[in-house]
C-alpha positions in Angstrom: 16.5 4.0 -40.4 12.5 4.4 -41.2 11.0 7.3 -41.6 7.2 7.2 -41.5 4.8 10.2 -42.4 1.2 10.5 -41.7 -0.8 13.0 -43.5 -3.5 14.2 -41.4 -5.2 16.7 -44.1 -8.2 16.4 -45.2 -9.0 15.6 -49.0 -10.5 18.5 -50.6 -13.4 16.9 -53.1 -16.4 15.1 -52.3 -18.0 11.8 -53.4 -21.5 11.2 -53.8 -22.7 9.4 -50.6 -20.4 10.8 -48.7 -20.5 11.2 -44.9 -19.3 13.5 -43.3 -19.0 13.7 -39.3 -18.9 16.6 -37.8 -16.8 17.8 -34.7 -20.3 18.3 -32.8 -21.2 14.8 -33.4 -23.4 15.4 -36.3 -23.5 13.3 -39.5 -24.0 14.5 -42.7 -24.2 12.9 -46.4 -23.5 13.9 -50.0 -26.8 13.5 -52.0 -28.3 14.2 -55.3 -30.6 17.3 -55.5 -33.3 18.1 -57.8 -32.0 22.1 -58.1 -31.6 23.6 -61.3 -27.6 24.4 -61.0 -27.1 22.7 -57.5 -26.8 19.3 -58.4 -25.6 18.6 -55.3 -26.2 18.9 -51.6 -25.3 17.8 -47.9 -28.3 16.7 -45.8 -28.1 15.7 -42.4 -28.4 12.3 -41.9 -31.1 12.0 -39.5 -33.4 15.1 -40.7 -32.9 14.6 -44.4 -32.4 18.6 -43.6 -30.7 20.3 -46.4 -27.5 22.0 -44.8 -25.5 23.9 -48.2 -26.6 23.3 -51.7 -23.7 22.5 -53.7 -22.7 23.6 -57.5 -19.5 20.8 -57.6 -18.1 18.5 -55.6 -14.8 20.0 -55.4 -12.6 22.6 -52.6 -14.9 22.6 -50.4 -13.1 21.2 -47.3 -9.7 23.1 -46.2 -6.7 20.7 -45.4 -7.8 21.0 -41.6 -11.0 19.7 -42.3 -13.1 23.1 -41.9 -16.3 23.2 -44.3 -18.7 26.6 -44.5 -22.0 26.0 -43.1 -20.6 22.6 -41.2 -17.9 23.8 -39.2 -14.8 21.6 -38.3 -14.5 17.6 -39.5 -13.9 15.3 -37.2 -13.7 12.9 -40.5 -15.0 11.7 -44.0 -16.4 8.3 -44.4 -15.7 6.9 -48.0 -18.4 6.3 -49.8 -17.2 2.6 -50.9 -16.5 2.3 -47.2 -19.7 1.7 -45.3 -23.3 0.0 -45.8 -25.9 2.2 -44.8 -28.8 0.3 -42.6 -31.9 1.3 -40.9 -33.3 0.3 -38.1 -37.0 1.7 -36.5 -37.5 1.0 -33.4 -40.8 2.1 -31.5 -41.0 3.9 -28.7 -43.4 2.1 -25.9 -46.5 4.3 -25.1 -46.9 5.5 -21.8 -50.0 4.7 -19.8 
């Protein structure tokens, strides 16, 4: 007989280049910042917006993935996990 176990909690500590996707479909990433004492912070992804400066990296997400001034995780993308590209596209102007 097997026994299998998930663990569906959330890790607690961040990573530098982090992202973070939130419940409401917003992405968010784990940057540098140029604060004196925050050396930290989580911008949105698409604003460069600074959501929460950040003293640490560490407790900041609860086991069920809630994080103050986010709201609830859907999940956390490793930051040796993806490759980060950009693509511009131009809107056609109207006539």
């Amino acid at each position: 007989m097997t026994i299998k176990i998930t663990d569906n909690s959330f890790r607690s500590y961040l990573k530098l280049g982090d992202i973070l996707v939130a419940k409401d479909g917003t992405h968010y990433i784990v940057a540098e910042n140029n604060l004196t004492g925050f050396p930290y912070k989580i911008s949105n992804l698409i604003t460069h917006q600074t959501k929460q400066n950040l003293q640490g990296l560490d407790k900041y997400i609860s086991r069920n993935g809630y994080m103050l001034n986010i709201g609830y995780l859907e999940k956390v993308i490793d930051a040796d996990s993806y490759e980060l590209n950009l693509d511009i596209h131009f809107k056609e102007p109207l006539l």
